[in-house]
C-alpha positions as CSV (number, residue, x, y, z in Angstrom):
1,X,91.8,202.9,128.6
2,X,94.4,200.4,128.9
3,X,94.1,196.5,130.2
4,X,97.4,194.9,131.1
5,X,97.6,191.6,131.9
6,X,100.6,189.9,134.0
7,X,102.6,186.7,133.6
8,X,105.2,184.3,133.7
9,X,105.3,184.1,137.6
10,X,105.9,181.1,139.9
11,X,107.7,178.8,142.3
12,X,111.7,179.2,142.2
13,X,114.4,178.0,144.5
14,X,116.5,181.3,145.7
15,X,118.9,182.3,143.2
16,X,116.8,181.0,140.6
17,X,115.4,184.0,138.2
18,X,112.5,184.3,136.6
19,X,110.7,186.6,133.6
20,X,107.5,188.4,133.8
21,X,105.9,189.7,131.0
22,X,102.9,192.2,131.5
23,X,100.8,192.5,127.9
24,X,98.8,195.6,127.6
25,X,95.3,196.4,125.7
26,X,95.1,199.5,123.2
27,X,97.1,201.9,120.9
28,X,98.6,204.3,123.0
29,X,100.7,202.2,125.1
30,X,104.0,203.7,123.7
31,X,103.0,206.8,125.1
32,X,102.5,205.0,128.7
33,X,105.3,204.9,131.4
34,X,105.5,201.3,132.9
35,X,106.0,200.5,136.6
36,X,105.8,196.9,138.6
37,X,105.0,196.5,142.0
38,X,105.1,193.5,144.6
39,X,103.1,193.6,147.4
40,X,103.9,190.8,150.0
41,X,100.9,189.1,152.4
42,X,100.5,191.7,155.3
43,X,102.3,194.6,153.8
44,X,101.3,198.0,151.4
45,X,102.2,197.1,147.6
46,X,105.4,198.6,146.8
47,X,107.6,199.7,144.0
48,X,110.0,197.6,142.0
49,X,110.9,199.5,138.7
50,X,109.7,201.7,136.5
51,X,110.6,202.4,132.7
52,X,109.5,206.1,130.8
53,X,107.8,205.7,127.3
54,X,110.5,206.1,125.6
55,X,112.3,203.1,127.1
56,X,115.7,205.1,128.0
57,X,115.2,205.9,131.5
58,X,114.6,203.2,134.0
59,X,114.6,203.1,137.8
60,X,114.9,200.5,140.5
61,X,114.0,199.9,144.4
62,X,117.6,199.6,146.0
63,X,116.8,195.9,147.1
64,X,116.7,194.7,143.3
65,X,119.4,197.3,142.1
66,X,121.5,194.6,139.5
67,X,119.3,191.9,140.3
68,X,116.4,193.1,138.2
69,X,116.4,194.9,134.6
70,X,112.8,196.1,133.0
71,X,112.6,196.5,129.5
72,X,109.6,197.7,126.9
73,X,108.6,196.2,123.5
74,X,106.1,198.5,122.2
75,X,105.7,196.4,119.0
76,X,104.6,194.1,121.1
77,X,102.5,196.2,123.8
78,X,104.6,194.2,126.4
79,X,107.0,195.2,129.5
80,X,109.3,192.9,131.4
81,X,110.5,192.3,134.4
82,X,113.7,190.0,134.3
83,X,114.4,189.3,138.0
84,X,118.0,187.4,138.5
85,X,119.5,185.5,141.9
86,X,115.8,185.6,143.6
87,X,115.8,186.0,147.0
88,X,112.9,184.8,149.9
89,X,112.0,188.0,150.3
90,X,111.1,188.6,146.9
91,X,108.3,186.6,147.4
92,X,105.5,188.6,146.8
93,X,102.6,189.2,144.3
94,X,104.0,190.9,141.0
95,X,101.7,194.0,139.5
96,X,102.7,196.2,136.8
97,X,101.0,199.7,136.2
98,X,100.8,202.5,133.1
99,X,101.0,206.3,134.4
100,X,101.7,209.2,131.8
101,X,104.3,209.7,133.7
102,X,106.9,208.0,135.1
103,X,107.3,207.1,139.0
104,X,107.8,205.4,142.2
105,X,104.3,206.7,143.8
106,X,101.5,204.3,143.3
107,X,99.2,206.9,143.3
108,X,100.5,208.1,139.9
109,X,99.9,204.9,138.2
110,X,96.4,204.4,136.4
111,X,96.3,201.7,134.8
112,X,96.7,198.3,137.1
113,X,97.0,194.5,136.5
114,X,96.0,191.8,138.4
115,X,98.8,190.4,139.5
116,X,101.1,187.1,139.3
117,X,102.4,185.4,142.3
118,X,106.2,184.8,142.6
119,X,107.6,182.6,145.4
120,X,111.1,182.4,146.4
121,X,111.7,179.0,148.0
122,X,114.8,178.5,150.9
């Protein structure tokens, strides 16, 4: 089992930036890949990013492609999300998710947060 809680979300003005951090429950979270998700009012949850267990793959959604960078600490059972030059339309509620294997399918992922709001003010 594995709990992971999400924060560091908020208001920001576009082009702003902003740092999630999603903390994790348990032991074997090295051995978890790591995946956030937004999922704006009216629309499915998407995905954002994803990082394998061992930290040296990562993968990105086209639209935050050098805008966004996820990173791992396992020390500290914690994965980021370091979003740069926000845009509107990444306004959205922020999940991450654990799978045992990496990907961009929601269905492979577990382990789910709650969530953290980020909005992108105009």
């Amino acid at each position: 089992q594995v709990q992971l809680l999400e924060s560091g979300g908020g208001l920001v003005q576009a082009g702003g930036s902003l740092r999630l951090s999603c903390a994790a429950s348990g032991r074997a979270f090295s051995r978890y890949a790591m995946g956030w998700f937004r999922q704006a009012p009216g629309l499915d949850r998407k995905f954002v990013a994803y990082i394998d267990w061992s930290g040296g793959s990562t993968y990105y959604t086209d639209s935050v492609k050098g805008r966004f960078t996820i990173a791992r600490d396992d020390d500290k059972n914690t994965v980021y999300l370091q979003m740069y030059s926000l845009k509107p339309e990444d306004t959205a509620v922020y999940y991450c998710a654990a799978a045992f294997v990496a990907g961009t399918n929601r269905e492979r992922y577990d382990y789910w947060g709650q969530g953290t709001q980020v909005t992108v003010s105009s």
